[in-house]
C-alpha positions as CSV (number, residue, x, y, z in Angstrom):
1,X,167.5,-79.1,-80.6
2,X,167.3,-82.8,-82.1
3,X,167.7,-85.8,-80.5
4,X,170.9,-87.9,-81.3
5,X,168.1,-90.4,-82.4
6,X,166.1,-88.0,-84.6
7,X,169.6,-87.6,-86.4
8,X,169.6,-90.8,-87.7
9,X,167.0,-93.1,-90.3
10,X,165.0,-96.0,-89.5
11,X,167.0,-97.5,-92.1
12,X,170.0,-96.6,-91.3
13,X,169.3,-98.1,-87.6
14,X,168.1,-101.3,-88.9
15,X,171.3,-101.8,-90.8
16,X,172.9,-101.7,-87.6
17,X,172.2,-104.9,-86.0
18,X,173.0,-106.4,-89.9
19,X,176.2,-105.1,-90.0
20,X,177.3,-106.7,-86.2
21,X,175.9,-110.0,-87.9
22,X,177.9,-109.7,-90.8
23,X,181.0,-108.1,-89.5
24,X,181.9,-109.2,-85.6
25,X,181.7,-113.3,-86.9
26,X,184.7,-112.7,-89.2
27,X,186.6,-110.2,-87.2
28,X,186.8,-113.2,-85.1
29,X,190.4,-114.0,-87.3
30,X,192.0,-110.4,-85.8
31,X,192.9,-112.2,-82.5
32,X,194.2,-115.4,-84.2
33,X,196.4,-113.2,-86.1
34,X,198.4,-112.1,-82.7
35,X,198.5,-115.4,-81.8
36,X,202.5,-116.7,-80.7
37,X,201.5,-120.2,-81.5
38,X,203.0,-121.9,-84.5
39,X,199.3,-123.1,-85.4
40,X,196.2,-121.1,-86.0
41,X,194.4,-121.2,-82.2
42,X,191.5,-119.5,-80.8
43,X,191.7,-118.0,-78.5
44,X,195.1,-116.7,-78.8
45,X,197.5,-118.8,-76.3
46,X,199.6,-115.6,-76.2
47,X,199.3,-112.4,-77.7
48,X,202.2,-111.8,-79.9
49,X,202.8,-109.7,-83.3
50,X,205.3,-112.1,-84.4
51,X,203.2,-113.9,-87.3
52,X,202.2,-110.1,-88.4
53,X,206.1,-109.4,-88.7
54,X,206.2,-112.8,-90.6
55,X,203.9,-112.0,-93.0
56,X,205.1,-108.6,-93.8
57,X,208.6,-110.2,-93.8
58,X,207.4,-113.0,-95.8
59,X,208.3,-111.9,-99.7
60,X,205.6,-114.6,-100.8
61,X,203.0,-113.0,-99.3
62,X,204.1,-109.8,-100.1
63,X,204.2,-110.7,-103.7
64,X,200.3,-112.1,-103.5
65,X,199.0,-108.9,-101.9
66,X,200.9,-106.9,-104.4
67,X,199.3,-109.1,-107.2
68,X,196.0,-108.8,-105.6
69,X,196.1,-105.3,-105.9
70,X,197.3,-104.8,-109.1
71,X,194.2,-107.1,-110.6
72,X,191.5,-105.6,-108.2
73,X,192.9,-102.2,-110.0
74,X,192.5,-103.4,-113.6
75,X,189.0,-104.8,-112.4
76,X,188.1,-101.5,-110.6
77,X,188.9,-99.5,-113.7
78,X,187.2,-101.4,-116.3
79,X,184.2,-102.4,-114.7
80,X,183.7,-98.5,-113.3
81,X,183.8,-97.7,-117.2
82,X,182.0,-100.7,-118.8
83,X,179.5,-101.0,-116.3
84,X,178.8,-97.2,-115.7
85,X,178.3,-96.7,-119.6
86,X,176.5,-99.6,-120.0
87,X,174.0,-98.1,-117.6
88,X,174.0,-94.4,-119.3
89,X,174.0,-95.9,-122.6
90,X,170.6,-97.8,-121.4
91,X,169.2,-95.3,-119.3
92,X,165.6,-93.6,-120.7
93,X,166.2,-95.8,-123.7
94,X,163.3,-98.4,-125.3
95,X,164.2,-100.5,-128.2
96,X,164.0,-104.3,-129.1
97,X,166.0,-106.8,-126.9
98,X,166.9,-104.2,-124.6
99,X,166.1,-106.4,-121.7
100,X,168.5,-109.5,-123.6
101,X,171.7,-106.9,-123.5
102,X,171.1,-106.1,-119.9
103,X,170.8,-109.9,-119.4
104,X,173.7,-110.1,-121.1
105,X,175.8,-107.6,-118.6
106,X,174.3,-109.5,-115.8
107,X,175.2,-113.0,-117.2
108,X,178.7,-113.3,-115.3
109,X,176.4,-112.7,-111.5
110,X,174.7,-116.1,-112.8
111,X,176.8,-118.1,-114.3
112,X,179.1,-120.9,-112.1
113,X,182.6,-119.5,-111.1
114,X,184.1,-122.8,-112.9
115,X,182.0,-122.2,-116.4
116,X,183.8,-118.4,-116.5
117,X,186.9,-119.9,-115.2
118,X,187.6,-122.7,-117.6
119,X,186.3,-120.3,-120.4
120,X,188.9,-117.5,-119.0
121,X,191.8,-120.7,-119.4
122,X,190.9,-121.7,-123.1
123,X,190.9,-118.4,-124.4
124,X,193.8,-117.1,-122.3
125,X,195.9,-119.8,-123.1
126,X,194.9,-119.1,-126.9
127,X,196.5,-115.9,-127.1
128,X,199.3,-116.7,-124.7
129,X,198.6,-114.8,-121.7
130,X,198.0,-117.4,-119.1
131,X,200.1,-116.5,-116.0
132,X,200.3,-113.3,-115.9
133,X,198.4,-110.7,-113.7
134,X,196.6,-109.0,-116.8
135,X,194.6,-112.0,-117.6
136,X,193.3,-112.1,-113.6
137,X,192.2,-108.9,-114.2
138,X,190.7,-108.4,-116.8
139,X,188.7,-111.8,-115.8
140,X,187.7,-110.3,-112.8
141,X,186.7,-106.9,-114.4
142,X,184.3,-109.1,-116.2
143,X,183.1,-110.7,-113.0
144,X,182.4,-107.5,-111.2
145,X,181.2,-105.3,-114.0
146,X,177.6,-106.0,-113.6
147,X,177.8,-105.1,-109.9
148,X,178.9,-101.6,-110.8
149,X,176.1,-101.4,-113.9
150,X,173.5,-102.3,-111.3
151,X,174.8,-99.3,-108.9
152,X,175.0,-96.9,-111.9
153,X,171.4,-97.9,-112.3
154,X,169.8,-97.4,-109.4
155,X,171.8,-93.9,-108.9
156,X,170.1,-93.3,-112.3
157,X,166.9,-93.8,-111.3
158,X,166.2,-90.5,-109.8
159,X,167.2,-88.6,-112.9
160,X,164.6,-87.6,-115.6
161,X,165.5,-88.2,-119.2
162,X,164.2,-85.1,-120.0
163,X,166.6,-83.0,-118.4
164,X,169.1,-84.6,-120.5
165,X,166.9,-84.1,-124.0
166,X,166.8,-80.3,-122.4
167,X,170.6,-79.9,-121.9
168,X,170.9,-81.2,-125.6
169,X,168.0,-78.6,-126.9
170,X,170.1,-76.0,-125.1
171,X,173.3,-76.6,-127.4
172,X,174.9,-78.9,-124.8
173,X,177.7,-81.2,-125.8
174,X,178.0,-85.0,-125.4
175,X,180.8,-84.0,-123.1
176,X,179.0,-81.8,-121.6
177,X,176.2,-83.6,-120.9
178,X,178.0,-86.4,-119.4
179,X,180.0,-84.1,-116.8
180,X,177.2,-81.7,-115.6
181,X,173.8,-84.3,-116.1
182,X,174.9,-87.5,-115.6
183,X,178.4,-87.2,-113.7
184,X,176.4,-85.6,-110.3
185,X,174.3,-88.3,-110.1
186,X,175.8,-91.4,-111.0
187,X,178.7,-90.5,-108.6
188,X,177.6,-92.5,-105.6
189,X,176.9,-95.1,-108.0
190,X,180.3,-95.0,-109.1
191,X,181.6,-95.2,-105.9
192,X,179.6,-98.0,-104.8
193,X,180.5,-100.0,-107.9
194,X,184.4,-99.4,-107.5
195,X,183.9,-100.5,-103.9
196,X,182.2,-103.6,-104.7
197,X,184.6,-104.2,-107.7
198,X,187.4,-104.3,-105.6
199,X,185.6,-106.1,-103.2
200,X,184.7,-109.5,-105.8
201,X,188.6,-109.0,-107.2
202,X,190.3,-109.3,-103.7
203,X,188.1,-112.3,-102.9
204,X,188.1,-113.8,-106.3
205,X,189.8,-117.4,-106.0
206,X,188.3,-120.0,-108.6
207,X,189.5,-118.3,-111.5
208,X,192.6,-117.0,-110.2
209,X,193.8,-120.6,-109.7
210,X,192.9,-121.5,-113.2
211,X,195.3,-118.6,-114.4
212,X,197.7,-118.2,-111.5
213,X,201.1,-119.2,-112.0
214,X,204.2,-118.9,-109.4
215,X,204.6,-115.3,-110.6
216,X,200.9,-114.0,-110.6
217,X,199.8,-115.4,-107.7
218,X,197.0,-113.7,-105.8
219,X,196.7,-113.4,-102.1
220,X,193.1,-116.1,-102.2
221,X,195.2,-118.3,-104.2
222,X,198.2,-118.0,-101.8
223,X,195.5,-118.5,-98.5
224,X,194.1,-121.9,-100.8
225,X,197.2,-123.2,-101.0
226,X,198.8,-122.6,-97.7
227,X,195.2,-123.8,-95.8
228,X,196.2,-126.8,-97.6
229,X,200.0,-127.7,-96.8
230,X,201.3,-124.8,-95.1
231,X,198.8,-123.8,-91.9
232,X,200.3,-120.9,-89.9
233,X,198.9,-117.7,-88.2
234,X,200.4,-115.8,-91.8
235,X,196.8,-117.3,-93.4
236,X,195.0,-115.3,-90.2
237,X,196.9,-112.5,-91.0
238,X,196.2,-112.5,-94.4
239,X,192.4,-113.0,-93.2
240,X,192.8,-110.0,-90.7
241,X,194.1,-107.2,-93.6
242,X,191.0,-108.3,-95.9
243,X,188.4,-108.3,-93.6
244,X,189.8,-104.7,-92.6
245,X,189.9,-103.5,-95.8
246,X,186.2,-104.5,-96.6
247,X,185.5,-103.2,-93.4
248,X,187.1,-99.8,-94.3
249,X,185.5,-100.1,-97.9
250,X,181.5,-100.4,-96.1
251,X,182.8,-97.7,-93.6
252,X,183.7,-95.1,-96.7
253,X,180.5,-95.9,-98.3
254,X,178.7,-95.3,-95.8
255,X,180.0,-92.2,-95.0
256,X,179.6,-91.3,-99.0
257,X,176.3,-92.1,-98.5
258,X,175.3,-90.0,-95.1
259,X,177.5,-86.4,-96.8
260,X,175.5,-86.6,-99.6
261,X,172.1,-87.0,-98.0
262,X,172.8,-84.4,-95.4
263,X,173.8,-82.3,-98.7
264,X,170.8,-83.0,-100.4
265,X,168.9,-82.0,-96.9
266,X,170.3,-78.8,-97.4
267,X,169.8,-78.1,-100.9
268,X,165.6,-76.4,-100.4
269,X,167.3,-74.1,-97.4
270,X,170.0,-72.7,-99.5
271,X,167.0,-72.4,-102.4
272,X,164.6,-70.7,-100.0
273,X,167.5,-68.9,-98.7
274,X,168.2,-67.0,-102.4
275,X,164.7,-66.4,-103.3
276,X,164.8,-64.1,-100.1
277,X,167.8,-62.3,-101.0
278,X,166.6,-62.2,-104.7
């Protein structure tokens, strides 16, 4: 019988120790958040849930985390599509100026927050749409669509072209091709993009508060603002619920990550399994 060490990668242990660096410094806002002071304190002078029932209370906030989530969901879907076809569409493929289109998916990683987000305003604002939530997110789907081209890409990176030239031969659709060739294996990718999608939209602040407006206002925008003139334990609240849900959103991936490598582990015992039945 295995160790519980022997269970686990060197990698995997090593990311560890990177994770308590990363994590425990920012969950230091979960305790502020109980705080019964009127003021943001650490530590806590008495532990209290009143600024969580606030919040939650609050319809202000409510309406920013509702806003939030309704731009990180326009993000999440496009980029998943733009980005993941991008990287099919690219995948086993040589041709002139194929390294100036990827540069031109990755373009938005490089560029400065307040370039995209004055050029977001000017052609918003040119078709009316400045102030609404659909703007936000379609601004952020641009944002974060390289980050799920760049997962679809490395999850493609283990696949052979030629299997999909062979599926082809063999009388398989487009459609077909996409579900049963590409669609196993750019699923983690997928994952991993829509995770870090949602991650840059709920974060996203400079260009929210070029095309914010008092009814699409997103929870950042609404944590600027108050940090500003309004400084109560709602902004450590507000810190608390997004550093759980990234939290939760590492947690999943992980977890993606360790099923389907167990899975794969799997895979030559159930092969060497049938060639002894057959």
């Amino acid at each position: 019988m295995r160790s519980a060490s022997s269970r686990f990668s060197p990698a995997l242990l090593a990311a560890v120790p990177v994770f308590v660096f990363l994590v425990v410094p920012t969950a230091i806002v979960v305790p502020m958040a109980f705080n019964h002071s009127r003021y943001i304190t650490f530590p806590p002078d008495r532990i209290s849930t009143d600024a969580v029932t606030g919040f939650f209370g609050d319809t202000a906030w409510i309406s920013a985390v509702l806003a939030s989530l309704q731009a990180a969901g326009i993000a999440v879907v496009l980029a998943v599509l733009l980005g993941g076809a991008a990287a099919v569409a690219l995948h086993g493929r040589q041709f002139p100026g194929r390294s100036a289109v990827t540069g031109v998916i990755l373009a938005p990683m490089i560029v400065p927050a307040v370039v995209l987000a004055l050029a977001f305003y000017q052609f918003f604002n040119s078709v009316g749409l400045v102030g609404t939530i659909l703007p936000i997110g379609l601004a952020h789907a641009v944002i974060a669509t390289p980050y799920a081209f760049l997962t679809v890409r490395a999850s493609l990176s283990g696949l052979n072209p030629a299997l999909v030239r062979s599926a082809q031969s063999l009388g398989a659709g487009t459609p077909s091709v996409a579900r049963f060739v590409y669609l196993p294996v750019i699923r983690p990718g997928l994952v991993a993009g829509a995770l870090f999608a949602f991650s840059v939209s709920i974060d996203e602040t400079v260009i929210a508060l070029f095309l914010q407006s008092p009814s699409a206002t997103t929870l950042p925008v609404k944590m600027f603002t108050d940090i500003q003139y309004n400084l109560t334990p709602k902004i450590a609240v507000s810190s608390a619920m997004l550093v759980t849900v990234a939290t939760l959103g590492l947690l999943v991936q992980v977890l993606f990550m360790l099923r389907r490598r167990s899975i794969a582990r799997m895979l030559p015992l159930t092969t060497v399994a049938a060639d002894q039945t057959g």
